[in-house]
Chimera marker file (.cmm) of the C-alpha trace (Angstrom):
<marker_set name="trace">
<marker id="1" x="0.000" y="0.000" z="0.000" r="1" g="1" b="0" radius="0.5"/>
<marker id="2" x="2.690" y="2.407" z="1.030" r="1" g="1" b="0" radius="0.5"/>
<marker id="3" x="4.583" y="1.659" z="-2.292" r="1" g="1" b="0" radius="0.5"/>
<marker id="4" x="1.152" y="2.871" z="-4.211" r="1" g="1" b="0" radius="0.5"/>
<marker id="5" x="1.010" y="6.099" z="-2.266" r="1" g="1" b="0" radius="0.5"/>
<marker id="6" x="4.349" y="6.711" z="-3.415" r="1" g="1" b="0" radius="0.5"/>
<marker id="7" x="3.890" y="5.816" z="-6.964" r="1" g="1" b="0" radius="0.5"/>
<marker id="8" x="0.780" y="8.490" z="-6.648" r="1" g="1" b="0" radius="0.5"/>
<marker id="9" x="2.750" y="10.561" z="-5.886" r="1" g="1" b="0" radius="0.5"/>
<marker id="10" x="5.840" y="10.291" z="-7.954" r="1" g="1" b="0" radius="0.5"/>
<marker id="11" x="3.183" y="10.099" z="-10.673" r="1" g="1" b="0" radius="0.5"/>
<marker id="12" x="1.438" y="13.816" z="-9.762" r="1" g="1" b="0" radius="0.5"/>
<marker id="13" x="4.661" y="15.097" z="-9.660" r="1" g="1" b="0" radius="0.5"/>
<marker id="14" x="6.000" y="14.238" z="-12.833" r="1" g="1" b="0" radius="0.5"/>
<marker id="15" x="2.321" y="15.342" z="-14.417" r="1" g="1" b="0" radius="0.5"/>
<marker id="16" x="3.032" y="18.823" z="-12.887" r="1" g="1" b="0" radius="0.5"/>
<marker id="17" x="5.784" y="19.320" z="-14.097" r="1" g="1" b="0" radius="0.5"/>
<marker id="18" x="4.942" y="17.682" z="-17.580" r="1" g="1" b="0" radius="0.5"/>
<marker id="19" x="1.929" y="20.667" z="-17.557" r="1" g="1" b="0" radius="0.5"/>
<marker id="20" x="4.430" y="23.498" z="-17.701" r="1" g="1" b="0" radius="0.5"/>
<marker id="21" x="6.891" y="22.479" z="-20.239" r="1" g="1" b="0" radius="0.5"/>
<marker id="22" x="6.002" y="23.422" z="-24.180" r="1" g="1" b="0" radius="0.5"/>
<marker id="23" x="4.155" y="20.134" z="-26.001" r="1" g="1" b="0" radius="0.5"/>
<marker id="24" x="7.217" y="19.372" z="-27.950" r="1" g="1" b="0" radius="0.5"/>
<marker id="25" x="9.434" y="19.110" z="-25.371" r="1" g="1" b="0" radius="0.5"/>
<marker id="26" x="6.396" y="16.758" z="-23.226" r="1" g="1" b="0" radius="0.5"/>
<marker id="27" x="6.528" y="14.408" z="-26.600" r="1" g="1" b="0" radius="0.5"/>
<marker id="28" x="10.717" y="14.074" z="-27.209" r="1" g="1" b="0" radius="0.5"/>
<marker id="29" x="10.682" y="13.225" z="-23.290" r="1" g="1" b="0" radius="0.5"/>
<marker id="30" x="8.044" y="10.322" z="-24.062" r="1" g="1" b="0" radius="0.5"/>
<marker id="31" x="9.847" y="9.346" z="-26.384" r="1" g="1" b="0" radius="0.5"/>
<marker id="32" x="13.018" y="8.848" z="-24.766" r="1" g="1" b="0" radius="0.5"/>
<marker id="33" x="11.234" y="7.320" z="-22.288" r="1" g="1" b="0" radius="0.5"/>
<marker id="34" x="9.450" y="5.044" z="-24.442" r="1" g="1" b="0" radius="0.5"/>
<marker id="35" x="12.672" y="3.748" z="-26.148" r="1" g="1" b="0" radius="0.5"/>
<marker id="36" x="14.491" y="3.616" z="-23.347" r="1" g="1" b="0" radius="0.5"/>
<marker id="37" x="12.058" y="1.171" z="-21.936" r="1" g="1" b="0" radius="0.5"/>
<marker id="38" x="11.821" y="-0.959" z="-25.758" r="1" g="1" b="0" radius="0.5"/>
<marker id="39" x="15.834" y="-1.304" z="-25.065" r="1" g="1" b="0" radius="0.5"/>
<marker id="40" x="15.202" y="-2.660" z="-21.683" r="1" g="1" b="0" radius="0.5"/>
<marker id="41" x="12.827" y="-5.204" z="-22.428" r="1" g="1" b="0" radius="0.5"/>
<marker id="42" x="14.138" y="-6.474" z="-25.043" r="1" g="1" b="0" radius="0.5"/>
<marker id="43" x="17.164" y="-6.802" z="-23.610" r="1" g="1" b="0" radius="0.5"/>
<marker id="44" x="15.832" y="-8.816" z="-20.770" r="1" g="1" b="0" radius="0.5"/>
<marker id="45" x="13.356" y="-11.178" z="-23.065" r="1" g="1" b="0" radius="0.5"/>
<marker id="46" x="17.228" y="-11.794" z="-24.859" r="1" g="1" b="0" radius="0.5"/>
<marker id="47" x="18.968" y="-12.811" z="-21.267" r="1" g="1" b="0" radius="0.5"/>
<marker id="48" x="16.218" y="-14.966" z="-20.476" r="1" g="1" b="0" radius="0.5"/>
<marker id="49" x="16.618" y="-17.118" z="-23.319" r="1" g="1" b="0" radius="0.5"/>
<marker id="50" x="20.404" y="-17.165" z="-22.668" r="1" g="1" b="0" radius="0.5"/>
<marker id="51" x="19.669" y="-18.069" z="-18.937" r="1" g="1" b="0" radius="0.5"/>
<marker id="52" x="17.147" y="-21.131" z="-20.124" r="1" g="1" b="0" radius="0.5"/>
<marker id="53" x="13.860" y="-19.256" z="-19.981" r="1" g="1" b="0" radius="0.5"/>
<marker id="54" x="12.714" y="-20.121" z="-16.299" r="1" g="1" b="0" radius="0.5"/>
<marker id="55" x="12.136" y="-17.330" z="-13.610" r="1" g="1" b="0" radius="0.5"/>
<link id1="1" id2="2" r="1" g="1" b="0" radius="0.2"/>
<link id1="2" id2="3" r="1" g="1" b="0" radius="0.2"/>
<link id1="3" id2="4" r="1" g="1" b="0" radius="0.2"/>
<link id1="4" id2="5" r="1" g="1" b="0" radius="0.2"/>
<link id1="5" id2="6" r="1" g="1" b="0" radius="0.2"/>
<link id1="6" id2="7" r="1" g="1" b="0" radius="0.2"/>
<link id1="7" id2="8" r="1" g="1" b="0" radius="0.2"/>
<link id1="8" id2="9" r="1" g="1" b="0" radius="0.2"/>
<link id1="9" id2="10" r="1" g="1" b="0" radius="0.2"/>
<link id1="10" id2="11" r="1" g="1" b="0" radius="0.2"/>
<link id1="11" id2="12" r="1" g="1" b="0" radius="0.2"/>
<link id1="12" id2="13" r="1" g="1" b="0" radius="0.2"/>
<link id1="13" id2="14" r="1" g="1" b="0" radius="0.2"/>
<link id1="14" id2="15" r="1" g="1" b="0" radius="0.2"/>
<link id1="15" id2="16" r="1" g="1" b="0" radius="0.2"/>
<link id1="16" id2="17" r="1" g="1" b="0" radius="0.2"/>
<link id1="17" id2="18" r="1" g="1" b="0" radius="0.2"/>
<link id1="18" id2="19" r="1" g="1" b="0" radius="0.2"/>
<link id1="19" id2="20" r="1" g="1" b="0" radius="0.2"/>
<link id1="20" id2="21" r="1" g="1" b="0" radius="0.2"/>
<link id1="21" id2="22" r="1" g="1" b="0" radius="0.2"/>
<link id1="22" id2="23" r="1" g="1" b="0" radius="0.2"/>
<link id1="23" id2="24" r="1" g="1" b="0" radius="0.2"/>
<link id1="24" id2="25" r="1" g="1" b="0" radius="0.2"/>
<link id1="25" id2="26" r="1" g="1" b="0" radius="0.2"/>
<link id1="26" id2="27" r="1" g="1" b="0" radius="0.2"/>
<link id1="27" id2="28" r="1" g="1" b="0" radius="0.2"/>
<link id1="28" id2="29" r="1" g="1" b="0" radius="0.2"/>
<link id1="29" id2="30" r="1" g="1" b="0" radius="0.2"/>
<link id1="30" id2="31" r="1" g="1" b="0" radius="0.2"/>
<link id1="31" id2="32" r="1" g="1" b="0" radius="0.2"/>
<link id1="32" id2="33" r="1" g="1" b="0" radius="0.2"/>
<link id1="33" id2="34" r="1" g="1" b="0" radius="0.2"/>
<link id1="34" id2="35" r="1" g="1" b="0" radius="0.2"/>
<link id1="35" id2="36" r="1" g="1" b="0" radius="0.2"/>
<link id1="36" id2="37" r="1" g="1" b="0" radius="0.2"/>
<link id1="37" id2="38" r="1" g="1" b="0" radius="0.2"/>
<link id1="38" id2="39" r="1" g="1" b="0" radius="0.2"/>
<link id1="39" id2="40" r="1" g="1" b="0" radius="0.2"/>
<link id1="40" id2="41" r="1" g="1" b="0" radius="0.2"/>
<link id1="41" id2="42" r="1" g="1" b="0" radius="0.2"/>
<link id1="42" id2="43" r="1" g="1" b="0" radius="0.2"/>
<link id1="43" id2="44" r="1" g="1" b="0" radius="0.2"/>
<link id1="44" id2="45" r="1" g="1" b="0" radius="0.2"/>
<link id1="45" id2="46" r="1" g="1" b="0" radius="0.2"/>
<link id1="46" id2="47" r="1" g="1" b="0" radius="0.2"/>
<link id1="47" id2="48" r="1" g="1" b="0" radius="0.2"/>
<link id1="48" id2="49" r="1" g="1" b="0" radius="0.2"/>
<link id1="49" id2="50" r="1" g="1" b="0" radius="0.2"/>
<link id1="50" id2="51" r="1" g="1" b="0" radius="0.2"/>
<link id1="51" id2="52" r="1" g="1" b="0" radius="0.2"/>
<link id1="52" id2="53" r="1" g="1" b="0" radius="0.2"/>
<link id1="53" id2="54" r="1" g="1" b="0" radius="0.2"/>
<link id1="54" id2="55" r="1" g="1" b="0" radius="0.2"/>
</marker_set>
């Protein structure tokens, strides 16, 4: 529960500050952030295949 009231609140944070920065800069940010997280994942579906699949 705690963990949720944090995410909340990391998560109103970031939206206020999202609100006052020009659209452009709001959609490079995304994605960024939406890359960065493509990278990730695919680099862990490749490790689990190299580790024998099973977590």
């Amino acid at each position: 529960m705690l963990f949720l009231v944090g995410a909340l609140l990391v998560l109103g944070v970031v939206l206020g500050a999202v609100a006052h920065v020009p659209g452009p800069v709001s959609v490079v940010a995304a994605l960024a952030i939406a890359l960065w997280l493509a990278l990730f994942a695919t680099r862990e579906r490749l490790a689990g295949h190299r580790r024998g699949g099973l977590r």
